[in-house]
Z-matrix of the N, CA and C atoms (Angstrom, degrees):
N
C 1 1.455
C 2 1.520 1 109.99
N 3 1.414 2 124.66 1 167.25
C 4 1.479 3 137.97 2 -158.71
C 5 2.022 4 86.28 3 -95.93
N 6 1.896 5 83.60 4 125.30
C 7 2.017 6 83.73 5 177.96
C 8 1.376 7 105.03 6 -84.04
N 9 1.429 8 123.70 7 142.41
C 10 1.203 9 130.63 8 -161.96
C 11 1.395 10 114.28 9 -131.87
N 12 1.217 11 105.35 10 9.00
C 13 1.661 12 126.05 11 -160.21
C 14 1.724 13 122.12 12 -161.09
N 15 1.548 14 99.96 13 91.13
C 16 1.441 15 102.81 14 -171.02
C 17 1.506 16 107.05 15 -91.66
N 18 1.633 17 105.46 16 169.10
C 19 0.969 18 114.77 17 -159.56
C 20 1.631 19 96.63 18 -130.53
N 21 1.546 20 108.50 19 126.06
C 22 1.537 21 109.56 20 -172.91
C 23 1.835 22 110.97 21 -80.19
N 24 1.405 23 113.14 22 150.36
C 25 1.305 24 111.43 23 -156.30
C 26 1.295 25 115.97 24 -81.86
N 27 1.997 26 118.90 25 3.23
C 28 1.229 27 112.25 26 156.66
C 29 1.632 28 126.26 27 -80.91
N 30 1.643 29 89.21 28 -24.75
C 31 1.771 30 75.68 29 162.56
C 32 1.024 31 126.07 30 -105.96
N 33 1.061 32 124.64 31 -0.03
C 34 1.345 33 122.56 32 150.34
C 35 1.377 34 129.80 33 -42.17
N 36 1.653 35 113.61 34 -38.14
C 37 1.579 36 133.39 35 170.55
C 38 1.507 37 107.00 36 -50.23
N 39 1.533 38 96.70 37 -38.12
C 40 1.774 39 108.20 38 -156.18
C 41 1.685 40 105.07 39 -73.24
N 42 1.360 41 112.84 40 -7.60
C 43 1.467 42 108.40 41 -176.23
C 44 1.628 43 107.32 42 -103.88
N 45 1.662 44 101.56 43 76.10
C 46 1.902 45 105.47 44 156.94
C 47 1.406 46 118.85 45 -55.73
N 48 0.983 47 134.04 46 129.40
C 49 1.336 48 138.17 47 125.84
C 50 1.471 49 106.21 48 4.88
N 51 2.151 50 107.88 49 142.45
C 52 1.378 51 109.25 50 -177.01
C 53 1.261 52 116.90 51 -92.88
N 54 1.379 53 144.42 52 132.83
C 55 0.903 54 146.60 53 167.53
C 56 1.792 55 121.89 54 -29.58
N 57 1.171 56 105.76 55 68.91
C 58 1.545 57 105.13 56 -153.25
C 59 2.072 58 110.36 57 -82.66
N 60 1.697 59 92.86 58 -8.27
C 61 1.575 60 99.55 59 154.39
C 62 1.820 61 117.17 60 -30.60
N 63 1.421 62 101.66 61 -70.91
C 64 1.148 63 116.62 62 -168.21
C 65 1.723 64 125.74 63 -93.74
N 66 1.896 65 98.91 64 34.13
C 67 1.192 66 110.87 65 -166.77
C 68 1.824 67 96.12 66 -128.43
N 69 1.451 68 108.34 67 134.02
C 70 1.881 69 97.55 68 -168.57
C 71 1.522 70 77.77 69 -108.15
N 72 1.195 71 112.91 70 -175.72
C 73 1.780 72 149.19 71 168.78
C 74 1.586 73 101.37 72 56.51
N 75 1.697 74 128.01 73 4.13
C 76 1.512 75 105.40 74 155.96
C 77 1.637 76 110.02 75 -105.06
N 78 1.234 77 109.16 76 149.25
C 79 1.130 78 132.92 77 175.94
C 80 1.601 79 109.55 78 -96.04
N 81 1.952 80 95.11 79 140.10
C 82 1.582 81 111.94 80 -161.53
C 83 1.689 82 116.56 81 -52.31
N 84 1.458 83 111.55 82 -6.40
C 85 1.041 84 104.99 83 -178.57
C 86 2.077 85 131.71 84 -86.70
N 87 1.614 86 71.11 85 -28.24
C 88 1.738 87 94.82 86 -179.37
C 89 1.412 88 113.22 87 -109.13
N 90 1.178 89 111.75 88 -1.69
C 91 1.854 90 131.08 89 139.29
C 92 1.734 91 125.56 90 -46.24
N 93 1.351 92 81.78 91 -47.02
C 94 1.488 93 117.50 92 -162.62
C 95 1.944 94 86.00 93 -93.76
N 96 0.864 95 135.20 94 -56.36
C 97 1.443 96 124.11 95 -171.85
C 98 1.865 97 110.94 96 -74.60
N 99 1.545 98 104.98 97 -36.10
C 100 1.550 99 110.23 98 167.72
C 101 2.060 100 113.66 99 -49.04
N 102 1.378 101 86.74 100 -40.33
C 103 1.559 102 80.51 101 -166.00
C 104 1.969 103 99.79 102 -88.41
N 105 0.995 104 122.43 103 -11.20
C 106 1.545 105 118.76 104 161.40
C 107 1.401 106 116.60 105 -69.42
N 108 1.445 107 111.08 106 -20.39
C 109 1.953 108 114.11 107 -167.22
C 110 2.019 109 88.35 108 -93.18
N 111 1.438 110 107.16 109 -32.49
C 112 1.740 111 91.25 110 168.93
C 113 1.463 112 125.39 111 -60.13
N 114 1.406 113 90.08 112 -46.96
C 115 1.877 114 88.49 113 -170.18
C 116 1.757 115 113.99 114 -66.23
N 117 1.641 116 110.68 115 -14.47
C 118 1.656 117 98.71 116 -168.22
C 119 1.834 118 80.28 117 -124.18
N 120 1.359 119 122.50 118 52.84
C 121 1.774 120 113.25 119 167.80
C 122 1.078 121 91.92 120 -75.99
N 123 1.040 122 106.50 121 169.95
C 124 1.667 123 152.35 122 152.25
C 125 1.578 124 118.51 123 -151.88
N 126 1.483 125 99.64 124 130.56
C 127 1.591 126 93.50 125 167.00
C 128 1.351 127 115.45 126 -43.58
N 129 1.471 128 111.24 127 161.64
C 130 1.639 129 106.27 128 164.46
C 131 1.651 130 86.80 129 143.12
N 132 1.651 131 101.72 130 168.78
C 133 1.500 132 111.35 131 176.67
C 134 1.443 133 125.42 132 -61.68
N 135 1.122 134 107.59 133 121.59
C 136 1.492 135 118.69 134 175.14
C 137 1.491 136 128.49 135 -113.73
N 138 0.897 137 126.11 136 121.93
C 139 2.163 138 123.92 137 -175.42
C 140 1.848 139 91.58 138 -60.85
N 141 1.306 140 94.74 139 138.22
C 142 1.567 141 136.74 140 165.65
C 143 1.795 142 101.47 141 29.23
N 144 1.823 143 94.96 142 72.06
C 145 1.315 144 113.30 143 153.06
C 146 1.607 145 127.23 144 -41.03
N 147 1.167 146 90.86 145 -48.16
C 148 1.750 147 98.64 146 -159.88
C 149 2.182 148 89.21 147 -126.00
N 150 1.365 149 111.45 148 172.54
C 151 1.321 150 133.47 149 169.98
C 152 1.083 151 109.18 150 -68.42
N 153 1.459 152 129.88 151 120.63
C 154 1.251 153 128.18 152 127.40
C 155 1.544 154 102.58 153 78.30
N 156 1.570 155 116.35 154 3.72
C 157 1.445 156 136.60 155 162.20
C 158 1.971 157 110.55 156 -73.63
N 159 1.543 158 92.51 157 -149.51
C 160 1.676 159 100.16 158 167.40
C 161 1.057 160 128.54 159 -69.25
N 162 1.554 161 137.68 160 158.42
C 163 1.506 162 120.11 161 -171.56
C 164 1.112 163 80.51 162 -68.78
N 165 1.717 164 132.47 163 -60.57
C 166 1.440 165 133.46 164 -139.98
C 167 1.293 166 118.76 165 -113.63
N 168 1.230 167 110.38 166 113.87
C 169 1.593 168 97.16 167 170.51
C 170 1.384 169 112.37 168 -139.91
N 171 1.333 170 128.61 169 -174.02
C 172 2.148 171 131.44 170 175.44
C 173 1.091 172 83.97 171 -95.31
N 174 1.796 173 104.63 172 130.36
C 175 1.307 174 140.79 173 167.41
C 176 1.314 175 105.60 174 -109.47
N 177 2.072 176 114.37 175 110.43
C 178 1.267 177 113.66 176 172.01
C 179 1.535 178 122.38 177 -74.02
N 180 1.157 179 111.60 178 -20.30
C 181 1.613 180 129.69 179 -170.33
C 182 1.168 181 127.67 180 -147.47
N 183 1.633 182 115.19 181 75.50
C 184 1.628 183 110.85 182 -179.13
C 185 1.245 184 122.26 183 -56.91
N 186 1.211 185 128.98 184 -34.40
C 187 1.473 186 118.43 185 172.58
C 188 1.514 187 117.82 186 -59.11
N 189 1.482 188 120.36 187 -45.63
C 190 1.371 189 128.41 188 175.26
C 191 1.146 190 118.73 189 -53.82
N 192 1.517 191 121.73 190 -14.17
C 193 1.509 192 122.59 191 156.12
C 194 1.114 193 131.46 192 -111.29
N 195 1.134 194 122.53 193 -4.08
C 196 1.534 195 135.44 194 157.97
C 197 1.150 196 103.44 195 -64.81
N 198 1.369 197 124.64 196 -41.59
C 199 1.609 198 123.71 197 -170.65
C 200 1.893 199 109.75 198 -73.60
N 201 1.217 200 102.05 199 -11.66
C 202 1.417 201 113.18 200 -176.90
C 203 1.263 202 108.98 201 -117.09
N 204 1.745 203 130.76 202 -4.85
C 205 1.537 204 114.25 203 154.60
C 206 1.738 205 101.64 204 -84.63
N 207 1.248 206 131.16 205 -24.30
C 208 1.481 207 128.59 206 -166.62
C 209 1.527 208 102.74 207 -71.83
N 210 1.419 209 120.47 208 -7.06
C 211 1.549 210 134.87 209 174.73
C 212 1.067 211 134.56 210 -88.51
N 213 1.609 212 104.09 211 3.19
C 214 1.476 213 131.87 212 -139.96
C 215 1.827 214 82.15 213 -125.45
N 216 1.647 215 94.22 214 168.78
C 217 1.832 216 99.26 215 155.40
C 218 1.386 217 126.91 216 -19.27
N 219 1.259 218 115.13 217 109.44
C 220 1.611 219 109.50 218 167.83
C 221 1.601 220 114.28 219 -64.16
N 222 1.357 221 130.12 220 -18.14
C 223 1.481 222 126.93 221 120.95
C 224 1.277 223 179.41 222 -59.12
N 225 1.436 224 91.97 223 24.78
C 226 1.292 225 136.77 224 -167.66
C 227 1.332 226 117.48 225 -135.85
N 228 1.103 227 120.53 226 -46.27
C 229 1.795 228 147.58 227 175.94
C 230 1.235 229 89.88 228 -18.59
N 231 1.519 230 121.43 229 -86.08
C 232 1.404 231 122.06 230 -141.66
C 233 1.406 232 107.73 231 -61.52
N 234 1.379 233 127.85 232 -31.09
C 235 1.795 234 141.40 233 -153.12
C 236 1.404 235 98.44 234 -82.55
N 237 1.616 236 121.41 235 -45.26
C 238 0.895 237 123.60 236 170.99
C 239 1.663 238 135.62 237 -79.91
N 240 1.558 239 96.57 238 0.58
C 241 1.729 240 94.33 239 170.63
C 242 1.123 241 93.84 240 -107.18
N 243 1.373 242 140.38 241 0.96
C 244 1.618 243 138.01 242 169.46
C 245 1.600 244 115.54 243 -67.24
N 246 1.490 245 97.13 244 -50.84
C 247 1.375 246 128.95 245 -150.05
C 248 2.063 247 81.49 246 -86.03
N 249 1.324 248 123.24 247 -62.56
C 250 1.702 249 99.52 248 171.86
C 251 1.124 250 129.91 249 -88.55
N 252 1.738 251 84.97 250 124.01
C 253 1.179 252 94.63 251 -169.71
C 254 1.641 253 96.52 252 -147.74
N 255 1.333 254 118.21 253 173.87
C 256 1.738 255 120.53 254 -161.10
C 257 1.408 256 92.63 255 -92.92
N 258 1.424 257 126.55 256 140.24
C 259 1.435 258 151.11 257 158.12
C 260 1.659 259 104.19 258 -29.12
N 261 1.346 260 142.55 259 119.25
C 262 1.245 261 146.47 260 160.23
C 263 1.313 262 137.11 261 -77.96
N 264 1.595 263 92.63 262 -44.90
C 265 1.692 264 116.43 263 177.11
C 266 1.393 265 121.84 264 -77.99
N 267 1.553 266 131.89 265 165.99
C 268 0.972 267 100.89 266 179.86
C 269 1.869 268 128.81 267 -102.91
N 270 0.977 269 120.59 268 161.87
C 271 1.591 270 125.72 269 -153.98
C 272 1.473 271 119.09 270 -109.57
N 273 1.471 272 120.94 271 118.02
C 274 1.427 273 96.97 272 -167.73
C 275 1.607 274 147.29 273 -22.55
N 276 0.894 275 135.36 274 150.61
C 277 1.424 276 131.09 275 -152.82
C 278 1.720 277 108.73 276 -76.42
N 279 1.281 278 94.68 277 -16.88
C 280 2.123 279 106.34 278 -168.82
C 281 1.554 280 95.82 279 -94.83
N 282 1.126 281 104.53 280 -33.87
C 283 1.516 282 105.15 281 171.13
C 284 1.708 283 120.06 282 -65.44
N 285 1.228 284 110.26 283 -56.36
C 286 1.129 285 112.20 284 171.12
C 287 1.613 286 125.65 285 -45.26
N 288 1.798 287 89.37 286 -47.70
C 289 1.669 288 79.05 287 177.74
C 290 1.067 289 134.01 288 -99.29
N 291 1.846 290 104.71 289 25.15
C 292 1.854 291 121.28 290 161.73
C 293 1.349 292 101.10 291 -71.13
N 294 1.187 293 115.04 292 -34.94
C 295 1.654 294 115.25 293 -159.52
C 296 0.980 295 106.59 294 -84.71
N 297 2.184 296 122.69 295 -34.77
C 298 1.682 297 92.78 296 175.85
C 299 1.684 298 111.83 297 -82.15
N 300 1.531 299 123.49 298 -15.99
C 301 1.291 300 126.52 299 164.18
C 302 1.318 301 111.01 300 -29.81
N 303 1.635 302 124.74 301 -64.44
C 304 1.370 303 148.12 302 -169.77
C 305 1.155 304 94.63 303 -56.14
N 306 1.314 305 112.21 304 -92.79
C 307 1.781 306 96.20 305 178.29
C 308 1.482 307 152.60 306 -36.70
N 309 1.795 308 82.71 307 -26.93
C 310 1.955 309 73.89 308 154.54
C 311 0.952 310 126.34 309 -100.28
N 312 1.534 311 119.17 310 3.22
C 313 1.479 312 113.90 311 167.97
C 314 1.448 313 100.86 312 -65.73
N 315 1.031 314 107.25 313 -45.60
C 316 1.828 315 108.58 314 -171.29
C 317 1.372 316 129.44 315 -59.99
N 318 1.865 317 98.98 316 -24.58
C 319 1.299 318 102.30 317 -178.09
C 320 1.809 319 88.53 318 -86.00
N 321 0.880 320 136.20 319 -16.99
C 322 2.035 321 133.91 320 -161.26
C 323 1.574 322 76.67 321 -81.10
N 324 1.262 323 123.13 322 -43.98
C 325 1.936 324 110.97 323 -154.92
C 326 1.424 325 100.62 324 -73.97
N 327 1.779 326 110.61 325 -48.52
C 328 1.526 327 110.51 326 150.63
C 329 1.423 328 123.81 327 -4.44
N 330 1.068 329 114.30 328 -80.58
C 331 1.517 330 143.24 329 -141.49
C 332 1.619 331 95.76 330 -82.34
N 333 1.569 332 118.76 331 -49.04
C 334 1.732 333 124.96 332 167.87
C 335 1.015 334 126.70 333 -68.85
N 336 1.328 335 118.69 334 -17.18
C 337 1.209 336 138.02 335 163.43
C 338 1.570 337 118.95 336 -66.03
N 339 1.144 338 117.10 337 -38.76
C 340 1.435 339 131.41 338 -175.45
C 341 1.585 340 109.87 339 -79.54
N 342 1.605 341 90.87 340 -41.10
C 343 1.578 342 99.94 341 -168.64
C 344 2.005 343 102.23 342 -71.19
N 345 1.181 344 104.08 343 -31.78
C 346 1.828 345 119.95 344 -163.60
C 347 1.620 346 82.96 345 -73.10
N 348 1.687 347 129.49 346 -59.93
C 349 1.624 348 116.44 347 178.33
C 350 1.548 349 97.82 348 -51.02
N 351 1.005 350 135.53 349 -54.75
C 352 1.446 351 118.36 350 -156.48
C 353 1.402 352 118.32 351 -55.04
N 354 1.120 353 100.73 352 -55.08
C 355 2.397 354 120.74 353 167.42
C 356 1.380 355 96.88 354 -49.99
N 357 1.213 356 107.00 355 -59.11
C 358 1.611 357 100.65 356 -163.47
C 359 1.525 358 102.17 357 -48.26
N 360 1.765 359 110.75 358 -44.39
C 361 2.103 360 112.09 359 -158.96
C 362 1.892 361 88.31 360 -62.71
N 363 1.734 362 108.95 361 -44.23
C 364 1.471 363 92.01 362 -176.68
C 365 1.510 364 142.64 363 -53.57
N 366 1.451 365 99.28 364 -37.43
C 367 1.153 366 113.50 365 156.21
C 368 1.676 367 136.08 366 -33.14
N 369 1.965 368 107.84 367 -69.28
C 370 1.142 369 112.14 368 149.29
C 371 1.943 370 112.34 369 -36.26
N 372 0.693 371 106.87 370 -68.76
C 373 1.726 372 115.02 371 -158.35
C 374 1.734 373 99.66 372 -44.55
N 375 1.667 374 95.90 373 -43.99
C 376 1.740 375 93.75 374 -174.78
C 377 1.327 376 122.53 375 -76.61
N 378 1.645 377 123.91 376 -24.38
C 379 1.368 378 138.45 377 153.56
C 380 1.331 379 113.88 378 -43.81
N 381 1.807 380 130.21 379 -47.67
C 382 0.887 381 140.14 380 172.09
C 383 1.635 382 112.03 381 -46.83
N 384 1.441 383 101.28 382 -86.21
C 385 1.648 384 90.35 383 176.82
C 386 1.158 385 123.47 384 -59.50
N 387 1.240 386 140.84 385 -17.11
C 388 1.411 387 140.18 386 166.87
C 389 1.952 388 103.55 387 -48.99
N 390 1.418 389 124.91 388 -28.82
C 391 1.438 390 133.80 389 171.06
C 392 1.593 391 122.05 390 -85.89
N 393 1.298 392 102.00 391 -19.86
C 394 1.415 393 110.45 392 -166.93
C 395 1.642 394 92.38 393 -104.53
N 396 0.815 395 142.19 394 -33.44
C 397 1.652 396 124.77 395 -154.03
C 398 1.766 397 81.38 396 -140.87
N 399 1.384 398 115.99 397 72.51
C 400 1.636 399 101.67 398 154.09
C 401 1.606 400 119.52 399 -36.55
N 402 1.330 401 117.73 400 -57.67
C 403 1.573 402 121.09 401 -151.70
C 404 1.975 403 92.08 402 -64.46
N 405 1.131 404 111.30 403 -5.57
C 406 1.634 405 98.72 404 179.56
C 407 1.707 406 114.19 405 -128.00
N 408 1.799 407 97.86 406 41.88
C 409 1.339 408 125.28 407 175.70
C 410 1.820 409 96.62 408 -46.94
N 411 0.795 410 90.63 409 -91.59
C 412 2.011 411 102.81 410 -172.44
C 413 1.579 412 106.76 411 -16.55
N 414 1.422 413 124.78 412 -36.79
C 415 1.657 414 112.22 413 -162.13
C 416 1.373 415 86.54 414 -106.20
N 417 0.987 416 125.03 415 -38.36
C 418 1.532 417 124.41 416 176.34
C 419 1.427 418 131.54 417 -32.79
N 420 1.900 419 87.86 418 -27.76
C 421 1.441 420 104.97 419 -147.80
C 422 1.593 421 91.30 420 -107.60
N 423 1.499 422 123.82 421 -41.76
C 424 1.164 423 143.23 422 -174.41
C 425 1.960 424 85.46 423 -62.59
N 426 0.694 425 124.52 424 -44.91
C 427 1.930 426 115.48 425 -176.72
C 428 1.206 427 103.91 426 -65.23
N 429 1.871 428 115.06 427 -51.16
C 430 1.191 429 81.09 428 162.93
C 431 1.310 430 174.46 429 -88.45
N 432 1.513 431 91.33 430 4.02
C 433 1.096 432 120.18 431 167.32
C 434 1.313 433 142.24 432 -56.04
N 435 2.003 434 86.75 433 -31.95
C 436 1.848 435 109.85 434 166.72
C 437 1.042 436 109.19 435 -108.22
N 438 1.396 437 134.80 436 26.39
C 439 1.457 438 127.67 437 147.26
C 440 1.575 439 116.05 438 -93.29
N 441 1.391 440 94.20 439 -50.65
C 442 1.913 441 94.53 440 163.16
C 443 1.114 442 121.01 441 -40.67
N 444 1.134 443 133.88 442 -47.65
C 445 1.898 444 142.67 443 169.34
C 446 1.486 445 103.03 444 -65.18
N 447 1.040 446 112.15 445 -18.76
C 448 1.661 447 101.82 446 -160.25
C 449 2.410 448 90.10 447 -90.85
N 450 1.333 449 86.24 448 -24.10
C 451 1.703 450 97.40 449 -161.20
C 452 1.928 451 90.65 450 -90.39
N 453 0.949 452 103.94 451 -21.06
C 454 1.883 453 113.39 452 176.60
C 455 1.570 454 110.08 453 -60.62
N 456 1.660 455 70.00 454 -44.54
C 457 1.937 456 80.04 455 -162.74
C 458 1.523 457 94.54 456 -76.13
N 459 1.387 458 138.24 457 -42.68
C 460 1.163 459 141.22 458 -179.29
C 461 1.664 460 103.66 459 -37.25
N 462 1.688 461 108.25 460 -75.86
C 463 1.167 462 109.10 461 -162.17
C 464 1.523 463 132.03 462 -52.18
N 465 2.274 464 95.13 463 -12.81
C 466 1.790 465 110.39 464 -173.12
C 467 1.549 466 84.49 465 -48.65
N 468 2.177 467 102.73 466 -63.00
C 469 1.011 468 114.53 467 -145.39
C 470 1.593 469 123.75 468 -64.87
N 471 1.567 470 120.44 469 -6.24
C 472 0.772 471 139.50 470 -173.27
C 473 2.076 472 107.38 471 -76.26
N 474 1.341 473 84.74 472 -69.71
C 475 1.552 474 112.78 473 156.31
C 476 1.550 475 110.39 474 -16.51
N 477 1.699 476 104.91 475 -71.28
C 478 1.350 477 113.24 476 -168.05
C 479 1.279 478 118.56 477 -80.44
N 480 1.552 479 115.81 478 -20.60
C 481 1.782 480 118.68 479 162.92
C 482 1.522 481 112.93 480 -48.35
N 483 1.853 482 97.66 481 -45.94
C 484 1.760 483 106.39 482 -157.23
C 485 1.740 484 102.53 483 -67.41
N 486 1.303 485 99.62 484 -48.61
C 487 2.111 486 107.06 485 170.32
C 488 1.367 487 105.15 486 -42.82
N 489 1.550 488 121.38 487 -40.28
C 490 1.411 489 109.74 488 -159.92
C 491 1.455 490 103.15 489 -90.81
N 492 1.402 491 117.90 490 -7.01
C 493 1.694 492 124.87 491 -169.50
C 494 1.203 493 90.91 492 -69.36
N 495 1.976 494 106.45 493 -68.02
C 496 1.330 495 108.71 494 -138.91
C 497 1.785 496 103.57 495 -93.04
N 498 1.494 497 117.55 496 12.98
C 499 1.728 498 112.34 497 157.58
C 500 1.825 499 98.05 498 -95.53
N 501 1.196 500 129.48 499 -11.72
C 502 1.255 501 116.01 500 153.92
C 503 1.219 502 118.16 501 -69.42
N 504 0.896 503 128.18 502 -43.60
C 505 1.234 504 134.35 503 -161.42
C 506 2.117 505 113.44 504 -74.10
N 507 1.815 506 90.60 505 -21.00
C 508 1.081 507 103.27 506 -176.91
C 509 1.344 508 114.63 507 -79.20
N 510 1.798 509 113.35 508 -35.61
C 511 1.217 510 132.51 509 172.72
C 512 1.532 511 103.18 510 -54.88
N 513 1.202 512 122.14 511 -61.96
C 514 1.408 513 122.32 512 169.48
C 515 1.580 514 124.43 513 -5.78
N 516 1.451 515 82.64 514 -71.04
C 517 1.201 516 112.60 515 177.92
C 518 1.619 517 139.31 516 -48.74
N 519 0.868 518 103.80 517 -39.37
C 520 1.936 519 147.92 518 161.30
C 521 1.212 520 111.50 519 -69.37
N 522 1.287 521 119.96 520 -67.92
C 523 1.693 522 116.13 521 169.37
C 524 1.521 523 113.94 522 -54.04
N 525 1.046 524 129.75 523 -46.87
C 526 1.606 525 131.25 524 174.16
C 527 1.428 526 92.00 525 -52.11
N 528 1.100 527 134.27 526 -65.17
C 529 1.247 528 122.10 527 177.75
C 530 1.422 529 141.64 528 -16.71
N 531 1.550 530 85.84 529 -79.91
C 532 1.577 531 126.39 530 170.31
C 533 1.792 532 94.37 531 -49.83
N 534 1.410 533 129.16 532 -60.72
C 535 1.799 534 118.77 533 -172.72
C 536 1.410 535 114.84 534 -84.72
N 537 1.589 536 101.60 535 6.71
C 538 1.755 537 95.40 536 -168.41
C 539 1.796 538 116.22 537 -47.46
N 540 1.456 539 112.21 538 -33.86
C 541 1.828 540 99.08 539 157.78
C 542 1.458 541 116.29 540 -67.77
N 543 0.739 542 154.40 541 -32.52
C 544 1.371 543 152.19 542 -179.80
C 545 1.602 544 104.10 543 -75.74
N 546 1.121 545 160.90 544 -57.43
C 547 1.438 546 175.32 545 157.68
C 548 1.298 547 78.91 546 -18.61
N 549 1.574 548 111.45 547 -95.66
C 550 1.501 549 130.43 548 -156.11
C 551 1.768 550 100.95 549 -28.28
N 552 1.669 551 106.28 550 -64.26
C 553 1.329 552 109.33 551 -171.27
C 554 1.747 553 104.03 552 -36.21
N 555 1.230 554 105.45 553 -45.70
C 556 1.614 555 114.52 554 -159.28
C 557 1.621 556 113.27 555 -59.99
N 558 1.729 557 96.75 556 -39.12
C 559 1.554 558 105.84 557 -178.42
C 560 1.260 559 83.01 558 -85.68
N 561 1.177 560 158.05 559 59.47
C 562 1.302 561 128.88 560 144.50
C 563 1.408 562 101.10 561 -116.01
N 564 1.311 563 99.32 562 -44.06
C 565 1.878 564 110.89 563 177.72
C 566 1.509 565 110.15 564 -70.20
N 567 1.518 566 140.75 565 -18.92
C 568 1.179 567 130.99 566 176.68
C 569 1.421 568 112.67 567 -104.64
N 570 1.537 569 129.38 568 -17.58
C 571 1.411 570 154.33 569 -146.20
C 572 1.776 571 99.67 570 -95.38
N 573 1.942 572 81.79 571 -72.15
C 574 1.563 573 90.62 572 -154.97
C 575 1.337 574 138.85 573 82.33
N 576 1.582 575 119.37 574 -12.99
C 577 1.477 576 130.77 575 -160.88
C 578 1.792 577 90.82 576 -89.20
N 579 1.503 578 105.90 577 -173.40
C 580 1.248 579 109.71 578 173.31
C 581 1.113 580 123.71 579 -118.67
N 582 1.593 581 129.45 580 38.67
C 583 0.888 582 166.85 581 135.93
C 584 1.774 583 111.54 582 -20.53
N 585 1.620 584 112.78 583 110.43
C 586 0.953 585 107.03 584 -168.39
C 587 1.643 586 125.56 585 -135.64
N 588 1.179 587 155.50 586 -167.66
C 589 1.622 588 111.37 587 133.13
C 590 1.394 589 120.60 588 -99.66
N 591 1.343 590 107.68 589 -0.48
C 592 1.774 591 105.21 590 153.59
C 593 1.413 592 123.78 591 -75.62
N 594 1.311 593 113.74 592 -20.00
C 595 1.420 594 121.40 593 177.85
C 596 1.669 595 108.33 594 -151.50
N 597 1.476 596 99.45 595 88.01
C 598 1.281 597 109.45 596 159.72
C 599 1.365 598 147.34 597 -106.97
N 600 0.954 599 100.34 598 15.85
C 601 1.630 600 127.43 599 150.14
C 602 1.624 601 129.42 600 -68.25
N 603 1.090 602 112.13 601 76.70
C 604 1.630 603 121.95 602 -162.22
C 605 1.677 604 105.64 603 -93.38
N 606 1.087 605 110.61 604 -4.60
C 607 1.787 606 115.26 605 -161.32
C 608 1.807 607 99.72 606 -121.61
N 609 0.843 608 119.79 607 63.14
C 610 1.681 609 128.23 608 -178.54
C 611 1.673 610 85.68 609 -39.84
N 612 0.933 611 149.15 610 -74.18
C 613 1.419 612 141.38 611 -144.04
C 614 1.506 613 128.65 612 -66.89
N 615 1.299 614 90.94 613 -12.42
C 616 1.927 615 124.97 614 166.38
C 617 1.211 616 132.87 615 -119.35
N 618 1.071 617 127.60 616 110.92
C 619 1.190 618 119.64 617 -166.18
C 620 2.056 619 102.23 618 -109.14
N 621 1.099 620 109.24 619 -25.97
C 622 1.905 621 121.72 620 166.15
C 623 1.438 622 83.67 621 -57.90
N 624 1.755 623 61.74 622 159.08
C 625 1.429 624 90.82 623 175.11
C 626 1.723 625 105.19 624 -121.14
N 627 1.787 626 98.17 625 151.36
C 628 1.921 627 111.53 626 -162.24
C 629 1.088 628 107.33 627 -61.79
């Protein structure tokens, strides 16, 4: 599928390899393939994110769930770091472009989000000296006045990322729908598991859900 979602190269750094010393029931080989799918992630669709959920869904953080199937059954472990893995083939076209929609809503809520902490720290900061230095009440006051607006405007934009996430997110949602024969076919030919929606329970040793 078309990557729609980059990944900046400090965090990219931030994704080591799992400590697979202190990890029982995977074997060195799919140890060894888990920690190659960290260093080249990208968000984007991946087969059987979660347990006994959808085959397919957008995975924001493969490590953050790898670290939470290795927490899981030490009989189960290995099937399930096999089994996630990122989508190869290609995926209907409406689908695809919910997901880069989604992601940039997410990266815009990102981005308002950062900006709303920043107004907000000014804010604090301008309240502050507005207490500490009476005799420089007036400019004190004028900051804060334009940090509050500045944190207003944050929260519109914040606001209007999250509306635009979660009707992406809705579209998402709908299109999986709308291709669920077409998907399925796909996980069946790239998958292989027996994964079904009559039988989606692929993990006999779990019956919770991740």
């Amino acid at each position: 599928m078309t990557i729609c979602v980059q990944i900046h190269k400090q965090e990219r750094e931030k994704m080591e390899s799992i400590n697979w010393s202190e990890v029982k029931g995977v074997s060195q080989e799919t140890a060894e393939l888990v920690d190659e799918r960290i260093k080249t992630f990208t968000p984007g669709m991946y087969w059987h994110v979660h347990h006994n959920e959808e085959a397919i869904e957008f995975c924001w953080d493969y490590k953050e769930r790898v670290a939470c199937i290795v927490e899981k059954f030490v009989d189960e472990r290995e099937l399930r770091l096999q089994l996630f893995k990122p989508v190869m083939g290609e995926i209907p076209s409406e689908v695809e472009d919910a997901v880069c929609k989604l992601a940039e809503a997410e990266r815009k809520y990102d981005e308002a989000n950062r900006e709303r902490d920043e107004a907000q720290r000014r804010l604090i900061e301008a309240d502050r000296e507005w207490n500490e230095a009476h005799r420089r009440l007036a400019e004190a006051e004028r900051k804060y006045d334009e940090a509050r607006r500045e944190r207003d405007e944050a929260n519109r934009k914040r606001a209007e990322a999250g509306r635009r996430g979660a009707e992406a997110d809705r579209k998402l949602a709908e299109a999986l729908i709308r291709h669920r024969d077409e998907l399925m076919s796909l996980h069946e030919k790239e998958c292989g598991c027996s994964f079904t929606d009559e039988h989606p329970i692929i993990f006999p040793a779990c019956t919770a859900v991740a």
